[in-house]
Each structure stands twice: as structure tokens, then as C-alpha cells.
C-alpha beads as a LAMMPS data file, in Angstrom:
LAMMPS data file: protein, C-alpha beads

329 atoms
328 bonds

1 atom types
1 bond types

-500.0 500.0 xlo xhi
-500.0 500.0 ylo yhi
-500.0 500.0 zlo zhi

Masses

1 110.0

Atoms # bond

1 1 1 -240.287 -430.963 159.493
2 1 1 -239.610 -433.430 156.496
3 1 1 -238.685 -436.710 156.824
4 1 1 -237.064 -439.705 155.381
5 1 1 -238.438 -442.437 157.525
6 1 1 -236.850 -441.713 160.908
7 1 1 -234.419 -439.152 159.329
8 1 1 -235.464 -435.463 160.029
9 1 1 -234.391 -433.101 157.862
10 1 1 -235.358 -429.646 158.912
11 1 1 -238.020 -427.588 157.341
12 1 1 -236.736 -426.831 154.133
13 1 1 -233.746 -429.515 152.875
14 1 1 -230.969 -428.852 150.323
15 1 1 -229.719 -432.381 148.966
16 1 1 -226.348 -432.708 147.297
17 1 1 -226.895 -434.396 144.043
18 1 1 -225.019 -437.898 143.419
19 1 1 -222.921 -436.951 140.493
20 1 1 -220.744 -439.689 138.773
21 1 1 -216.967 -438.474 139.220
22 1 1 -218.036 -435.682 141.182
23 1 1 -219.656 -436.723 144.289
24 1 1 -216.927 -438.752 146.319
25 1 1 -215.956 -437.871 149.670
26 1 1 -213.499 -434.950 149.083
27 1 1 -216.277 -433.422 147.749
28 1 1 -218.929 -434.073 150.000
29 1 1 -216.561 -433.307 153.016
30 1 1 -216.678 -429.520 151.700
31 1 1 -220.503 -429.102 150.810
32 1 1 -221.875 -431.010 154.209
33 1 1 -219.257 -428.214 155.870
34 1 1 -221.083 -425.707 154.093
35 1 1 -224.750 -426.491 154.879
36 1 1 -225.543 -429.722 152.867
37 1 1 -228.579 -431.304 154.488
38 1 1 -228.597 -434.518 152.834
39 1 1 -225.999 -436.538 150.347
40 1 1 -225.881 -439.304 148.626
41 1 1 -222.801 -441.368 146.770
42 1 1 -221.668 -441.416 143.418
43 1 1 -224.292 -444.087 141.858
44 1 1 -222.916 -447.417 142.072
45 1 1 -223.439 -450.331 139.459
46 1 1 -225.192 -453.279 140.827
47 1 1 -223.307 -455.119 138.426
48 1 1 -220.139 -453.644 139.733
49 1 1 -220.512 -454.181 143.259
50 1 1 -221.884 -458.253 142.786
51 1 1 -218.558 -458.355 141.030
52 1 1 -216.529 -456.802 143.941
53 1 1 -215.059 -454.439 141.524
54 1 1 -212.817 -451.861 143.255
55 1 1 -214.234 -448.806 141.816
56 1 1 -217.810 -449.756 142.965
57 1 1 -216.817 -451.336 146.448
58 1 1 -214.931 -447.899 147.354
59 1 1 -217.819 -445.821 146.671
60 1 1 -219.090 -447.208 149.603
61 1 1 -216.753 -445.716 151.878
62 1 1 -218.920 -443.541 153.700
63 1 1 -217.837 -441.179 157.110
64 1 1 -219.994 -440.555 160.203
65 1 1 -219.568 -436.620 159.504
66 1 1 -222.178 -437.336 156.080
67 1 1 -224.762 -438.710 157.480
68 1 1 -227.539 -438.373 156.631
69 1 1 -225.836 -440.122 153.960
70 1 1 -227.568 -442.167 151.497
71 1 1 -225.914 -444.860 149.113
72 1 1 -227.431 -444.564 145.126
73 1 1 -227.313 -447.577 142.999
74 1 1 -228.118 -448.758 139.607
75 1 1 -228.711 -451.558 137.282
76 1 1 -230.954 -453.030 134.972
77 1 1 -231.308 -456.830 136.714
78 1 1 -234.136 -457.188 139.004
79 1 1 -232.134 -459.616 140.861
80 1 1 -228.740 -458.268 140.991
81 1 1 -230.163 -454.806 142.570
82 1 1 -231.943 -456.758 145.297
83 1 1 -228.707 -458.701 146.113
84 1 1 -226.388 -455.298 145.685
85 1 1 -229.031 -453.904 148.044
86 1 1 -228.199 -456.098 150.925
87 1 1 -224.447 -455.288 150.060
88 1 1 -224.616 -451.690 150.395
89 1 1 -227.133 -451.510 153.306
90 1 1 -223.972 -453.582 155.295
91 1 1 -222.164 -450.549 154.352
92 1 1 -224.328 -448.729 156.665
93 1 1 -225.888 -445.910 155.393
94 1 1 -228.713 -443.847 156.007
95 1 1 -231.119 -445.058 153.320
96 1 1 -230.559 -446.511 149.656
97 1 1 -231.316 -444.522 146.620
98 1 1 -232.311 -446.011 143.273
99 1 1 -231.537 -443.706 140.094
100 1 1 -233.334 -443.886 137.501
101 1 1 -232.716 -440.755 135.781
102 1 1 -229.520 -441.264 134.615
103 1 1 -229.502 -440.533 131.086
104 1 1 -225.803 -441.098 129.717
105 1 1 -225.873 -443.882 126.800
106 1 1 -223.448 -446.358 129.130
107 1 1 -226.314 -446.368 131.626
108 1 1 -228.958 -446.253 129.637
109 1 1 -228.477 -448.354 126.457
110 1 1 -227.657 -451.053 129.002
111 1 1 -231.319 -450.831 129.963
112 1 1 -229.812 -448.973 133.719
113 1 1 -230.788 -445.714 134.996
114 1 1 -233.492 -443.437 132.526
115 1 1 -233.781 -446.384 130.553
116 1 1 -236.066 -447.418 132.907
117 1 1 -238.442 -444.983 132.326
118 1 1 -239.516 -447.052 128.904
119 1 1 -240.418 -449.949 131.029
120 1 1 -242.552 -448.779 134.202
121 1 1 -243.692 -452.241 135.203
122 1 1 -240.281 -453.038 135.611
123 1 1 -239.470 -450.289 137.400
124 1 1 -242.040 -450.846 139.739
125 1 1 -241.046 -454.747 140.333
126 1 1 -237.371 -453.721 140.694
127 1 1 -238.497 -450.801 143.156
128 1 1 -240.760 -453.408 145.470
129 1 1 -237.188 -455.829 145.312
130 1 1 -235.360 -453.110 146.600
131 1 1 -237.342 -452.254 148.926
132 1 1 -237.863 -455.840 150.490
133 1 1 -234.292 -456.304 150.291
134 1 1 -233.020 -453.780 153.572
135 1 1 -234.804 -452.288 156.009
136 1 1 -233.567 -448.582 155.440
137 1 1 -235.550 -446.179 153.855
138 1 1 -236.214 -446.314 150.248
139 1 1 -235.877 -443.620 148.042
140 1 1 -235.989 -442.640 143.972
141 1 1 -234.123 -440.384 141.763
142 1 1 -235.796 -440.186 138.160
143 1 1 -236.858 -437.992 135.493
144 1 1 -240.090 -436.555 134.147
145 1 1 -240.434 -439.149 131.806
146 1 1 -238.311 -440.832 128.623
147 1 1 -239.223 -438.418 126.132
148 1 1 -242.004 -435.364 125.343
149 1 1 -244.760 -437.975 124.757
150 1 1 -243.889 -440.015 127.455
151 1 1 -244.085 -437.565 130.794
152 1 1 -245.280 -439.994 133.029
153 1 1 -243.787 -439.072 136.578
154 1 1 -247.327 -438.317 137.960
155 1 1 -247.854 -441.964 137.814
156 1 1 -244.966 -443.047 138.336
157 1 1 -244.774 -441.679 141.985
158 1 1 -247.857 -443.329 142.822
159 1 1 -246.633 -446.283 141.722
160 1 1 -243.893 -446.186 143.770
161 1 1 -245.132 -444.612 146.868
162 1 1 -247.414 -447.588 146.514
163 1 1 -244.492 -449.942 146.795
164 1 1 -243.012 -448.528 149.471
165 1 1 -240.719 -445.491 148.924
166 1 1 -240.133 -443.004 151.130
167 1 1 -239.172 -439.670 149.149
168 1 1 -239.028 -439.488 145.648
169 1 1 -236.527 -436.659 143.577
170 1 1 -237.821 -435.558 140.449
171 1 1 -235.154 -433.794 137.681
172 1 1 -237.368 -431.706 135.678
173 1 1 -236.174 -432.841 132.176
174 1 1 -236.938 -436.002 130.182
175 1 1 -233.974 -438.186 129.254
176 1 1 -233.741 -436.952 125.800
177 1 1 -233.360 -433.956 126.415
178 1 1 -230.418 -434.977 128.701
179 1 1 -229.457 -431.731 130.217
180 1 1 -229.979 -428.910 127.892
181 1 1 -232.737 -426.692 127.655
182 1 1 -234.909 -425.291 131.094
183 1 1 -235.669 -427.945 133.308
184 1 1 -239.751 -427.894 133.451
185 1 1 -240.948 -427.679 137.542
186 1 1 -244.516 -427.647 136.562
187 1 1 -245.129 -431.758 136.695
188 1 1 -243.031 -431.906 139.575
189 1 1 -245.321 -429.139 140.877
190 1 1 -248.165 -431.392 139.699
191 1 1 -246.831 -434.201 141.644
192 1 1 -246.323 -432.568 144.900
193 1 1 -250.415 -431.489 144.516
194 1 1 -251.633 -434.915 144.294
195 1 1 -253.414 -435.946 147.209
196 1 1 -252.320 -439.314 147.120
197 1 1 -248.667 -438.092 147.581
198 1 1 -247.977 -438.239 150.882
199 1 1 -243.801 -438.917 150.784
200 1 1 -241.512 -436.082 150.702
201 1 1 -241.047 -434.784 147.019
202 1 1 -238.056 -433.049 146.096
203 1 1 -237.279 -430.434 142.836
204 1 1 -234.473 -430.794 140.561
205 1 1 -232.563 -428.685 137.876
206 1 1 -231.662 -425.650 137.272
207 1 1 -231.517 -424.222 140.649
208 1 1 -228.329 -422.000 141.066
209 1 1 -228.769 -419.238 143.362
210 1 1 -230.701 -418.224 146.441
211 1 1 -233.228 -416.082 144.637
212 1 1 -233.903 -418.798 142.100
213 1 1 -233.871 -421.209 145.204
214 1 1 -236.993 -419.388 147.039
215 1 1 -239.224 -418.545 143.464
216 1 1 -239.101 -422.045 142.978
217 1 1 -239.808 -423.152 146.332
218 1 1 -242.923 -420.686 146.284
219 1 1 -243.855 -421.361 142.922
220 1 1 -243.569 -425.091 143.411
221 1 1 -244.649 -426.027 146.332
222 1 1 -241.786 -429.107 146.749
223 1 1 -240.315 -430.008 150.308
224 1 1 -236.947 -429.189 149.457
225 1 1 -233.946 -429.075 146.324
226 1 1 -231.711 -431.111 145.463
227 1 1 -228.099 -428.911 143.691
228 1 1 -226.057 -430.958 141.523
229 1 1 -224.010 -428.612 139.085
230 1 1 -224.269 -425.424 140.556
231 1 1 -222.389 -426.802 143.920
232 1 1 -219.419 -428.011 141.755
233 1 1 -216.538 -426.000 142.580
234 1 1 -219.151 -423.895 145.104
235 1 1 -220.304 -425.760 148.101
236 1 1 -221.349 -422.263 149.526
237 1 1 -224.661 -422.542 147.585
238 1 1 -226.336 -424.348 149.848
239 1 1 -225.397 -421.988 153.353
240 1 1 -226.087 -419.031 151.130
241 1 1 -229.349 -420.310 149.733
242 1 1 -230.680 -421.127 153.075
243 1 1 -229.588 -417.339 154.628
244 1 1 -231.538 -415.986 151.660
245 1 1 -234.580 -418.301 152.537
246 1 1 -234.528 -417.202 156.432
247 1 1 -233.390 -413.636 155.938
248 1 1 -234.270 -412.327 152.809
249 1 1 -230.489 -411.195 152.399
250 1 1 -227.289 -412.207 150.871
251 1 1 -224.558 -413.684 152.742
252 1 1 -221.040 -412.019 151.438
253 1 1 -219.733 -414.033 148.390
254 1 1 -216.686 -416.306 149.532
255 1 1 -213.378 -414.200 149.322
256 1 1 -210.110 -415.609 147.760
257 1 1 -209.068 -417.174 150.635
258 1 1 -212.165 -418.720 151.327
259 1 1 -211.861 -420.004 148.181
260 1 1 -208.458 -421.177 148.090
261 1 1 -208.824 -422.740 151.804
262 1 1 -211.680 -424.783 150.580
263 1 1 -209.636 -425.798 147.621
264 1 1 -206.835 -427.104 149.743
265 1 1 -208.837 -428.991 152.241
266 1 1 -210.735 -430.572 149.002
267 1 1 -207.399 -431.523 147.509
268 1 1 -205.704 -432.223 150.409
269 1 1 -208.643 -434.657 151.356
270 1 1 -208.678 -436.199 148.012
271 1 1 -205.340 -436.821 148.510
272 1 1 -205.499 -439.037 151.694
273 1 1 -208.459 -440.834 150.183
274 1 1 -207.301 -441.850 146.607
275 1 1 -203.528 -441.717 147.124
276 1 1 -201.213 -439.066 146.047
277 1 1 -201.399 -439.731 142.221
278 1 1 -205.338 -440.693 142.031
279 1 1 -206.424 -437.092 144.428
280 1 1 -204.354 -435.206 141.991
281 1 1 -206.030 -436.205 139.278
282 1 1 -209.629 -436.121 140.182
283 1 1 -208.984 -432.583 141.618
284 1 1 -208.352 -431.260 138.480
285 1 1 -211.905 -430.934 137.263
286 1 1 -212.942 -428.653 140.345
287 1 1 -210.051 -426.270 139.765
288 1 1 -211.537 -423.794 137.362
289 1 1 -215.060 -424.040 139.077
290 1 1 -213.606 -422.656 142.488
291 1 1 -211.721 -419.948 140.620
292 1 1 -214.419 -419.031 138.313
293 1 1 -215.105 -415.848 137.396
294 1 1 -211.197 -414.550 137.826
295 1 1 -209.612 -412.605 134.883
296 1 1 -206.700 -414.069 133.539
297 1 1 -206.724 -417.473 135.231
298 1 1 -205.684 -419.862 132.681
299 1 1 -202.543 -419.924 133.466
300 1 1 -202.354 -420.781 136.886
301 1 1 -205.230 -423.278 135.660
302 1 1 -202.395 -424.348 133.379
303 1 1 -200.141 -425.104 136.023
304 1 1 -202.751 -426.771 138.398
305 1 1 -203.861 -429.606 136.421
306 1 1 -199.755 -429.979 134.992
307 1 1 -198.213 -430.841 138.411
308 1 1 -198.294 -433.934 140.029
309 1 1 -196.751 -432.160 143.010
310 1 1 -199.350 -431.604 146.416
311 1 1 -196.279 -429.758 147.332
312 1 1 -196.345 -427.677 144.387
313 1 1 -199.579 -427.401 143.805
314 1 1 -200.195 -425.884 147.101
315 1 1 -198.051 -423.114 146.583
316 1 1 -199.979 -422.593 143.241
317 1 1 -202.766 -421.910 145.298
318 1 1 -200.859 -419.946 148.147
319 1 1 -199.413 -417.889 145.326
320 1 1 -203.369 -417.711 143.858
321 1 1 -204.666 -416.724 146.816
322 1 1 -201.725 -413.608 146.801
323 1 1 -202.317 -412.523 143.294
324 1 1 -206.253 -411.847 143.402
325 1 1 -206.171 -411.108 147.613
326 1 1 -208.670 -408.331 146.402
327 1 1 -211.022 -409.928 143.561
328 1 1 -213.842 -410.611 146.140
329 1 1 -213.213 -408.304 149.070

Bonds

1 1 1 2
2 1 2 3
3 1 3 4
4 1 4 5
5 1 5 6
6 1 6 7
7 1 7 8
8 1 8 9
9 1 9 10
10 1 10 11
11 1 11 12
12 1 12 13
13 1 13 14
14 1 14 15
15 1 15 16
16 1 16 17
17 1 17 18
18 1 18 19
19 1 19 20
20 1 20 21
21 1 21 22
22 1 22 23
23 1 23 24
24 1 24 25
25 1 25 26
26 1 26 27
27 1 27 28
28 1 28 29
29 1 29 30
30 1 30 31
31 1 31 32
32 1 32 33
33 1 33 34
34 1 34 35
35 1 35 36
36 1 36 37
37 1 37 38
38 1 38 39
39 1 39 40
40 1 40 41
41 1 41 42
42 1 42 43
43 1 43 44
44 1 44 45
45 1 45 46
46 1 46 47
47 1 47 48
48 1 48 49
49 1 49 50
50 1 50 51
51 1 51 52
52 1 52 53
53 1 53 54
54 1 54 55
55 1 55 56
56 1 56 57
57 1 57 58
58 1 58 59
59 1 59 60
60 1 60 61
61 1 61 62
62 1 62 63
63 1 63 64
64 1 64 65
65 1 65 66
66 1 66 67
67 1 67 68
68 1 68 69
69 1 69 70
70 1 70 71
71 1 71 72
72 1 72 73
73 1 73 74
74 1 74 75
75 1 75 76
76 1 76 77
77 1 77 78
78 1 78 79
79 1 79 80
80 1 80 81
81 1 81 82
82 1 82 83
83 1 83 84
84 1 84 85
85 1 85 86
86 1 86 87
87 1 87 88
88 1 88 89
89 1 89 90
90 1 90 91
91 1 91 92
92 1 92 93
93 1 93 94
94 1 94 95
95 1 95 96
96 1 96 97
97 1 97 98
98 1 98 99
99 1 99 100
100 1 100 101
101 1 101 102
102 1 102 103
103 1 103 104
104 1 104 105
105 1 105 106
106 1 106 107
107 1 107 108
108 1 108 109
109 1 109 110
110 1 110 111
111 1 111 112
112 1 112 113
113 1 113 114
114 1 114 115
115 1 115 116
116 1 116 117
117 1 117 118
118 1 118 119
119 1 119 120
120 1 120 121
121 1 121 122
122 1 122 123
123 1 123 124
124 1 124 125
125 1 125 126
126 1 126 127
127 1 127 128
128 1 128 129
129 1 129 130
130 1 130 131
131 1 131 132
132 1 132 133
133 1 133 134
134 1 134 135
135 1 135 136
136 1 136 137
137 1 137 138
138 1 138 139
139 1 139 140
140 1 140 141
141 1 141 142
142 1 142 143
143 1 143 144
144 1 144 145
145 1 145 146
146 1 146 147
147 1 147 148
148 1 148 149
149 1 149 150
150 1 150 151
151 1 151 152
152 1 152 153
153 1 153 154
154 1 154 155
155 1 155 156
156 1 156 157
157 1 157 158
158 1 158 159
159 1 159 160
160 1 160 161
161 1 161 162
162 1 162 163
163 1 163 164
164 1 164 165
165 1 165 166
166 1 166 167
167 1 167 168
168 1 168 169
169 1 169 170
170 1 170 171
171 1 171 172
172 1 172 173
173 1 173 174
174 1 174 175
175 1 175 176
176 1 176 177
177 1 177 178
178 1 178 179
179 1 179 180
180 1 180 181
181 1 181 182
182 1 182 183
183 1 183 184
184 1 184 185
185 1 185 186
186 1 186 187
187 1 187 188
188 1 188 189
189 1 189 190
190 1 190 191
191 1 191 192
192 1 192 193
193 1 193 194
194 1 194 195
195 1 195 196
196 1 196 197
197 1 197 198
198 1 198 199
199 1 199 200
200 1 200 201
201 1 201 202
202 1 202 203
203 1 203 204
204 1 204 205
205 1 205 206
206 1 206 207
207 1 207 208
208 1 208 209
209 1 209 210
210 1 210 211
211 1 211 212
212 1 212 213
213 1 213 214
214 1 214 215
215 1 215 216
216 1 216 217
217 1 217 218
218 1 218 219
219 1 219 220
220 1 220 221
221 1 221 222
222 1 222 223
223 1 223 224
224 1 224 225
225 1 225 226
226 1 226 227
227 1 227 228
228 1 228 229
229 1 229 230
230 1 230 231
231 1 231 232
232 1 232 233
233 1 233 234
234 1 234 235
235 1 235 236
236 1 236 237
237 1 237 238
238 1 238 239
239 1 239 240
240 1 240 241
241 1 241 242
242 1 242 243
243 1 243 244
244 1 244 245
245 1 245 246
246 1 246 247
247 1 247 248
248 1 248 249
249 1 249 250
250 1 250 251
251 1 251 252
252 1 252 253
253 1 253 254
254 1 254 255
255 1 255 256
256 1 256 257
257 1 257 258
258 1 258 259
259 1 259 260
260 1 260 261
261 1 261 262
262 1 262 263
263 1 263 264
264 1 264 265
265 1 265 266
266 1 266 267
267 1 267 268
268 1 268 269
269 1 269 270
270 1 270 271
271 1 271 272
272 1 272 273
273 1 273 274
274 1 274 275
275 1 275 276
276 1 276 277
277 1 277 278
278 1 278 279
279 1 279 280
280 1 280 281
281 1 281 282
282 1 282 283
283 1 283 284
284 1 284 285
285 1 285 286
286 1 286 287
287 1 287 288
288 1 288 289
289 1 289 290
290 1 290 291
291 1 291 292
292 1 292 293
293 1 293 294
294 1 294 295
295 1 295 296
296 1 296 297
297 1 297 298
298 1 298 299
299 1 299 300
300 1 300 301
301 1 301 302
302 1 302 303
303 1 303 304
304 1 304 305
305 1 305 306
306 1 306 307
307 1 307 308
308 1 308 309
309 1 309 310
310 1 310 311
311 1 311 312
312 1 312 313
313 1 313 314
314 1 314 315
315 1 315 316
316 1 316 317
317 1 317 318
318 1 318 319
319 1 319 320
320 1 320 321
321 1 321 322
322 1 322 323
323 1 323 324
324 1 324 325
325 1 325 326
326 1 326 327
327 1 327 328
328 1 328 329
């Protein structure tokens, strides 16, 4: 059984990634109904939320269906982490996540996120503030290390563990590299052997499929996976990756209307949360992901992210749904 603290988490746990713009409620409504084990928010500024800025406040709107649910923050003050900290534990979640993998050049040039990964002392002292600063569990998101010459995770997660953390999640590229090119396992594999390590340490990147899901776990040797991309537009990743891992087989890929009745409930979702407008916006960058692979879609994609209509847009989908009733029988 691995835990977080109190929170038990089965034997083998698939985390949703926090993804900026991506991992709101809508969103995680569909992949916690489809086997999500444990989610966190979109990141949150630290800056943002001392502020009381409305985008950063409502990404603390949290539901008792997520939990676990943990809240991810960022910043690059010392202080105003420890302070958001005690904001965001009010907003009770689960446990509080620190990223510091981030590697866009908002977060990091603003000395947020991977840019942390330059300054491990820091780190560290921001980590221990954190952790003083709410009594939830603790936990990290980072990467490998800044750049080729600087992989220092192995330390790192001593470091931390030292402090006080509780699990640690470990994206298997550096910052430069962003996210192109093969995410490299083998450190996080590294950090998993250490005897020291005694917290829960989770794999990330590049996972996208069941098979891929057990080689790593075997290969690895890491307590569980968190998905980021590959869920986007496929929340069924995570039910089918753990029938693979118990079974050995394939579950039957989602059919049209599987599709399209996840679609709806995501829009329709999205649409009591952010307003009629705002949830038909945001839902057009999931449209082509839950109809990927379809010939000829672009223009009913066309249409989708043209109409301001939930009215119309629904029959888009009803009228989707119709047209390629066969595509994944």
C-alpha cells in the first residue's frame, strides 16, 4: 500500500498531472471518473493568491468527489509561499504540492518553478517553510535537474525527505530540455534505489499506454505514475492502464459515444463552473484530443471551437457521435 501521510493510495497509483490550463475541475471530474487515483490543481502563484487575484483564488475550488486532491503552488519568495501555504491549506485539501519543475520562461525567469533547480539551498529553505507552514502532507514536483551537467535529483530528494516531505514526483527531463526528446527514468530509477529514500517516489514522462505503463513500472522500480499529456482529451488511460497491470489484457478502446458522452459531461461541466462564455472557451483545446484519430474531422473541429452556442454545440457532438457511430465499434 503507498501512502501520502495518512492518505492510502492502493498498491500501484496513477496521479493526474497538474497542468496549467488543463487541469481545472471539468477536467478532473472526467479522469477521477475514469480511475484517477490522485490529482492535484492547476499550480497556483503564491504571488497570485497573496494578492487575492481571481484566477489564483478559483483554482482553489476543490469538490469532495477529488479527493485525494492535492493543491500545487509556486513562487520564488520564501515568505510569500509560506503565507500562500496557510491560504490554500484553509481551502482544505488533501496535501500541498510544491512544483518545481515547471520550466516555461514566465515561471522560470521569475526565479518560480525549475528555476529553482539552480539554487538548491533555496529550495531546501523554501521546502522546510512550507512544510512548517500547514499540517498536511508535503509533497514535490521537480525535474532531474536544470540542465545535462546539473542532474542533481539524487540529492535533491534527500534533501528534501530530510526536511520533511512526504512523496516526491520526479519528470524525467531537465528544464532545458523542456519537453522534447525521451524523458530519461534511469535517475529516477536511481532515486527510488537509495536506501535513504524511504517516501513514496513517483515516475514522470512519457508514459502513454498500458504496455509502456507496466515496462516502466518493472524496469523502474517507482511506486506509481503520474500522466499529464497523454490523459488530455483521454481520461480512459488511467482505467485502461490499471486493467492491463492486473490482467495482462486490454480493455476495449472507448467507442464514439463513449467519447462524445465524456465530451458533453466535460463541456457541460465547464460550463456550470466558468459560466457559459468562459466553459466554451476553455473546452476548445480538448476537442480534437477526444476525437483524435477520426478521418476527416476538421470540420466539425471547425465548427466546435466557432460556436458560442452549448445548444449548438451539443448537437455538433450528437450529430458527431451519428456520423462515425462505427469508427471504434
Amino acid at each position: 500500500m503507498v501512502k501520502i501521510g495518512n492518505i492510502e493510495l492502493g498498491s500501484f497509483p496513477l496521479l493526474l498531472a497538474p497542468m496549467e490550463d488543463v487541469s481545472d475541475p471539468p477536467f478532473r471530474a472526467v479522469c477521477k471518473a475514469n480511475g484517477a487515483d490522485l490529482m492535484y490543481t492547476e499550480f497556483i502563484s503564491s504571488e497570485g493568491l497573496i494578492r487575492d487575484a481571481a484566477k489564483s483564488v478559483q483554482k482553489l475550488d476543490i469538490f469532495e468527489y477529488e479527493r485525494p486532491i492535492g493543491i500545487q503552488l509556486f513562487g520564488s519568495s520564501i515568505e510569500t509561499m509560506a503565507s500562500c501555504t496557510e491560504i490554500a491549506t484553509k481551502a482544505g485539501p488533501d496535501l500541498i504540492d510544491i512544483n518545481y519543475g515547471c520550466p516555461v520562461k514566465q515561471v522560470a525567469c521569475k526565479g518560480a518553478g525549475a528555476a529553482l533547480l539552480q539554487d538548491i539551498p533555496k529550495m531546501v529553505a523554501m521546502t522546510s517553510a512550507v512544510v512548517k507552514a500547514t499540517h498536511l502532507p508535503v509533497t514535490v514536483k521537480t525535474r532531474l535537474g536544470w540542465d545535462d551537467s546539473t542532474k542533481n535529483i539524487e540529492d535533491v530528494a534527500e534533501r528534501l525527505q530530510d526536511i520533511g516531505i512526504q512523496a516526491l514526483t520526479i519528470h524525467g527531463r531537465t528544464r532545458v530540455q523542456m519537453y522534447k526528446g525521451e524523458a530519461d527514468w534511469r535517475l529516477i530509477s536511481k532515486v527510488k534505489e537509495n536506501q535513504r529514500i524511504k517516501i513514496p517516489i513517483f515516475g514522470n514522462g512519457d508514459v502513454d499506454s498500458p504496455m509502456k505503463a507496466l515496462e516502466y513500472r518493472e524496469r523502474y522500480g517507482v511506486d506509481g505514475i503520474m500522466i499529464g499529456r497523454a490523459a488530455i482529451g483521454y481520461p480512459w488511460i488511467f482505467n485502461e492502464i490499471k486493467h492491463f497491470l492486473a490482467t495482462g489484457t486490454y480493455l476495449p478502446a472507448p467507442t464514439i459515444q463513449q467519447r462524445m458522452d465524456v465530451c458533453m459531461a466535460h463541456l457541460d461541466f465547464s460550463i456550470r463552473w466558468k459560466g457559459e462564455h468562459g466553459g466554451i472557451v476553455e473546452m476548445r483545446r480538448h476537442y480534437s484530443n477526444y476525437f483524435r484519430g477520426l478521418g476527416h474531422f476538421k470540420p466539425f473541429r471547425t465548427r466546435l471551437v466557432t460556436s458560442m452556442s452549448h445548444e449548438e454545440i451539443q448537437g455538433i457532438l450528437m450529430e458527431i457521435a451519428q456520423t462515425y457511430q462505427t469508427a471504434f465499434a
